[in-house]
C-alpha positions in Angstrom: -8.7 26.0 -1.6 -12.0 26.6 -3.7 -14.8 28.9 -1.9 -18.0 28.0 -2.2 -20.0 30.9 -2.9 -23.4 30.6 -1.6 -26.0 32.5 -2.9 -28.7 34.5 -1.5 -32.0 34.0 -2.0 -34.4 36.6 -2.7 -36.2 38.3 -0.2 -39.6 37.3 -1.6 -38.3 33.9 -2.2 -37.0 33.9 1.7 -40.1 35.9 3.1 -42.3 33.2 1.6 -40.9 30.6 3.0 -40.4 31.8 6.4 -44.0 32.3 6.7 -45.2 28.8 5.4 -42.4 27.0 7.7 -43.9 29.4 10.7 -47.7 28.7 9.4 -47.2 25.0 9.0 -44.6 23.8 11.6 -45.6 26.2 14.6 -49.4 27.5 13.8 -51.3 24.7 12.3 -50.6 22.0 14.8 -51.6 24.2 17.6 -55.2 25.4 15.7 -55.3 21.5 14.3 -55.5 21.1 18.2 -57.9 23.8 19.4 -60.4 22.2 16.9 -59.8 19.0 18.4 -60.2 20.1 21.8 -63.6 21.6 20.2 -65.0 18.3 19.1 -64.2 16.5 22.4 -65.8 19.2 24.3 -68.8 18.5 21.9 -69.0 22.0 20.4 -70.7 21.4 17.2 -70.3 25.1 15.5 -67.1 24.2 13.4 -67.5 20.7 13.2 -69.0 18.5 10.5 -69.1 20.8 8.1 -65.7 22.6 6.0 -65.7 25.0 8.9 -63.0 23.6 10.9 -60.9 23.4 8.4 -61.6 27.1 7.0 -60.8 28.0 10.8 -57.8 26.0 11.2 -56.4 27.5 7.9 -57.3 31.2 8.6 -56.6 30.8 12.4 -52.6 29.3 11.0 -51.9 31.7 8.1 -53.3 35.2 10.3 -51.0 33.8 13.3 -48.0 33.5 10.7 -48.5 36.8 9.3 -48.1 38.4 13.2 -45.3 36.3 14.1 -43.6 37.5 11.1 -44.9 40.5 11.2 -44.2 41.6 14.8 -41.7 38.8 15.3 -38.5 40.9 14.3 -39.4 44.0 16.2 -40.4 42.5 19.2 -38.4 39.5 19.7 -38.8 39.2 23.2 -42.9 39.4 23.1 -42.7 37.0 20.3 -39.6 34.6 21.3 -42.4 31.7 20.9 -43.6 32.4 17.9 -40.9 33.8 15.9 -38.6 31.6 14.6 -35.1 33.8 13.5 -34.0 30.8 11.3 -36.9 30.8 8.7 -35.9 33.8 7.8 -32.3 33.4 7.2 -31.7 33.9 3.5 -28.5 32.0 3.7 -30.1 28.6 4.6 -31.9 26.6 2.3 -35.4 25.3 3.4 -33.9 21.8 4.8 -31.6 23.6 6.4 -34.3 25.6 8.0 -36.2 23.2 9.7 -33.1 21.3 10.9 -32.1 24.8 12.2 -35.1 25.0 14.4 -35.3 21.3 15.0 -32.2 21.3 16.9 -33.6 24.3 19.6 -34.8 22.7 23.0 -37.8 24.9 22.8 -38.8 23.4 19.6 -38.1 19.7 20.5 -40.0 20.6 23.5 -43.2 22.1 21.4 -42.9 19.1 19.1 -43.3 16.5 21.9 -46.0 18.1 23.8 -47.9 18.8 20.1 -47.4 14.7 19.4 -48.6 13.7 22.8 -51.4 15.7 23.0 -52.5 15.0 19.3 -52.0 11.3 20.0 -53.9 11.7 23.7 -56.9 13.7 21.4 -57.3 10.9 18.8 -57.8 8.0 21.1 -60.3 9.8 22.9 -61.9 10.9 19.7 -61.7 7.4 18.3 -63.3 5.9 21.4 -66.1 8.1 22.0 -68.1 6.5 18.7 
C-alpha cells in the first residue's frame, strides 16, 4: 500500500491562519453585530462615518489575538473563543473550517449569529 505523507505546514503559515479563521469566522460576526445593535439603538458615535468599520476591524483582529493568545493556556476560560482546530498544522484551511463546522457549539453560534443578523436588518431596513 502507498502512504501518503502529509506535510506540515509551517508554524507561521499555520499561526496565520488560525488567527484569521478565529478573526473572521468567530470575532467579526459578533462585533459586525454590536455595531448593529449600535445603529438600532440610535447611537450615532460610530456610525456614518468609517468608524464602525475601523471598530469592527480592531474590535475582531484584538479579540483574535487573545483567543489565540490565551486560548491554549487556558482552554477552559477560553473554550468559546478558542477554536483547537485552526491551529492544527496537519489540516489544511478547508479542512479547518469543516473541522469546526461540524462542533454543535459552532452550528449553534452560527444559527443564532444568522438569525440575529437577519432579525437586525429587517429592523434596520424598515426604520427608513
Amino acid at each position: 500500500m502507498a502512504t501518503i505523507a502529509t506535510a506540515r505546514k509551517s508554524r507561521p503559515r499555520n499561526a496565520l491562519e488560525g488567527f484569521a479563521l478565529t478573526a473572521m469566522l468567530q470575532s467579526f460576526p459578533t462585533f459586525a453585530a454590536a455595531a448593529l445593535l449600535l445603529k438600532l439603538c440610535g447611537n450615532h458615535d460610530l456610525v456614518g462615518d468609517p468608524g464602525v468599520a475601523i471598530f469592527v476591524a480592531f474590535a475582531s483582529l484584538l479579540h483574535a489575538m487573545i483567543a489565540a493568545t490565551l486560548g491554549p493556556s487556558v482552554p477552559a476560560l477560553f473554550k468559546t473563543l478558542y477554536e483547537p482546530a485552526f491551529f492544527d498544522g496537519s489540516l489544511s484551511l478547508s479542512d479547518k473550517i469543516t473541522e469546526w463546522r461540524t462542533h454543535p457549539v459552532a452550528s449553534l453560534q452560527l444559527v443564532a449569529i444568522v438569525l440575529m443578523l437577519s432579525v437586525m436588518a429587517v429592523v434596520t431596513a424598515s426604520m427608513g
